[in-house]
N, C-alpha and C positions, 0 to 999 in steps of 0.2 A: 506477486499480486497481493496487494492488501489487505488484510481481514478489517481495519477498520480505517478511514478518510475522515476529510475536515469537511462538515456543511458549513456551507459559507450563512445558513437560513438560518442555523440553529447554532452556530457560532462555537459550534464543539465537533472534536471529534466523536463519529458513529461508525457501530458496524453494519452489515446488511439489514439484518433484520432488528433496529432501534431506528436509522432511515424510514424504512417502510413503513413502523408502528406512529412514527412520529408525522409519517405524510397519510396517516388514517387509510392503510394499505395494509388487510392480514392475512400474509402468505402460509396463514393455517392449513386452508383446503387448496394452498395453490405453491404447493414445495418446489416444484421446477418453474415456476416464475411466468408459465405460457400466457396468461391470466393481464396479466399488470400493461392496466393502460400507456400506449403509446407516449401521451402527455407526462408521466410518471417517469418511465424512463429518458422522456428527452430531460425533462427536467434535471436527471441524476447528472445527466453531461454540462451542465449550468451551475449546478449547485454543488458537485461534489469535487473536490480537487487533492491530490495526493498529499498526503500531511509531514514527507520529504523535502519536494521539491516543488509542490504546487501544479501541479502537470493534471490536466483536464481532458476534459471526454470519458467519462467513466462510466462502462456498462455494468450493467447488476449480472451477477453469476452465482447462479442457484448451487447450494449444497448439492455435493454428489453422494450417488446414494449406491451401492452395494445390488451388483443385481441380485443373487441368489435371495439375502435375508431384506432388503431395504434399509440396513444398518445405513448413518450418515459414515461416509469416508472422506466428506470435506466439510469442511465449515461454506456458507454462501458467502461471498464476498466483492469486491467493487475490481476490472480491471478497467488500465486505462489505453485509450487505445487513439492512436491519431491517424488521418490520412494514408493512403497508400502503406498500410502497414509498418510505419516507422514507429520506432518507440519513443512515445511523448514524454520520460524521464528523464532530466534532466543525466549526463556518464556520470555524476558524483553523487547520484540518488544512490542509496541501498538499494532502491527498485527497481535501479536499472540494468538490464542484460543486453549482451549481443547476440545475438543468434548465433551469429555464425563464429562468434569467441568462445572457446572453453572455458567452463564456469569455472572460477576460484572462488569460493565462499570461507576459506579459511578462516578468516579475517572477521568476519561477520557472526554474530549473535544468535541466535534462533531463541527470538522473547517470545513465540508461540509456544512453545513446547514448554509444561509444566515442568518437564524432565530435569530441567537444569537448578541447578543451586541458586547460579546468579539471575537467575528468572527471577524466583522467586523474592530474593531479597531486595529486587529493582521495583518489582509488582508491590510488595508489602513497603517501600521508601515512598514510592510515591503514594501507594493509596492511602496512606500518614498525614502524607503533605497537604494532601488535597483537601482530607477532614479533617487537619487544622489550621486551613485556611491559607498557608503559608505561599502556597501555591494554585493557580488552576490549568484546567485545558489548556486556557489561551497562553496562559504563561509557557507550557511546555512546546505549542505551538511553535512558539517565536524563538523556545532556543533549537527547536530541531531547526527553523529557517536561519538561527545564525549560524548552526552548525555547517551546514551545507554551504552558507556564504563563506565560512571561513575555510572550507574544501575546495573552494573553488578559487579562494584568493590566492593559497600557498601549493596548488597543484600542477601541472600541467598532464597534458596527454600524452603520450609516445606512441605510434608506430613502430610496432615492433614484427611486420611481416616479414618473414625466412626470405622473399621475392622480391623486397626492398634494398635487402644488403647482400644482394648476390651478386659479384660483381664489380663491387665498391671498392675502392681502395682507401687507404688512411695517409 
């Protein structure tokens, strides 16, 4: 799930709550989100789309909050969600998972998390880029959409179920 999506209104990527501030919405006295008009959130499904793979229907998801103190244990953020519970991420999304597949995240990044070295050094390359103009949102935009076009040109899928090659011979 995404901490932050592309408005298509506002022509940049936002997170939860810079969406909200910027649709004149403040989830100040309304943290779990019960509050926010109907029209607000259909809108989010029109206007927000995953900044992967483009994949829409995005419901807003309030910060979770710690029962004991009310400490935040989540950030609030955008998921996307399609029809009869299929996942609208495109298999070569980062965002995309199977349910019913064991996660591997090996492979993958965690740019959330100050924790990392190379976080860091990716957050301070571009926040450079972007105050010296060299670069913007949009720009970064369109290489994560080539990125994904160019995963999807040189990839294929496999079946690799244990019930598929049981049986088989060579």
């Amino acid at each position: 799930m995404p901490i932050t999506a592309y408005s298509h209104e506002f022509h940049r990527e936002v997170d939860l709550e810079q969406w909200l501030m910027l649709n004149d919405y403040s989830n100040k006295n309304d943290l779990s989100l019960k509050h926010i008009p109907s029209l607000l959130r259909e809108k989010a499904t029109i206007d927000i789309e995953c900044s992967g793979c483009q994949a829409r229907g995005a419901m807003l998801v309030a910060a979770g909050k710690q029962n004991g103190n009310g400490c935040s244990v989540k950030q609030g953020h955008f998921r996307f969600a399609a029809s009869e519970a299929t996942n609208p991420h495109h298999p070569f999304c980062d965002l995309y998972f199977d349910e019913a597949a064991p996660r591997d995240t090996g492979h993958l990044v965690n740019f959330a998390s100050d924790r990392s070295a190379l976080t860091r050094i990716i957050r301070d390359l571009v926040s450079r880029g972007i105050r010296a103009k060299y670069f913007g949102q949009s720009d970064i935009r369109q290489m994560r959409l080539w990125f994904l076009k160019q995963k999807q040109a040189h990839s294929l899928l496999l079946n690799v179920d244990s019930h598929l090659s049981s049986g088989a011979s060579i």
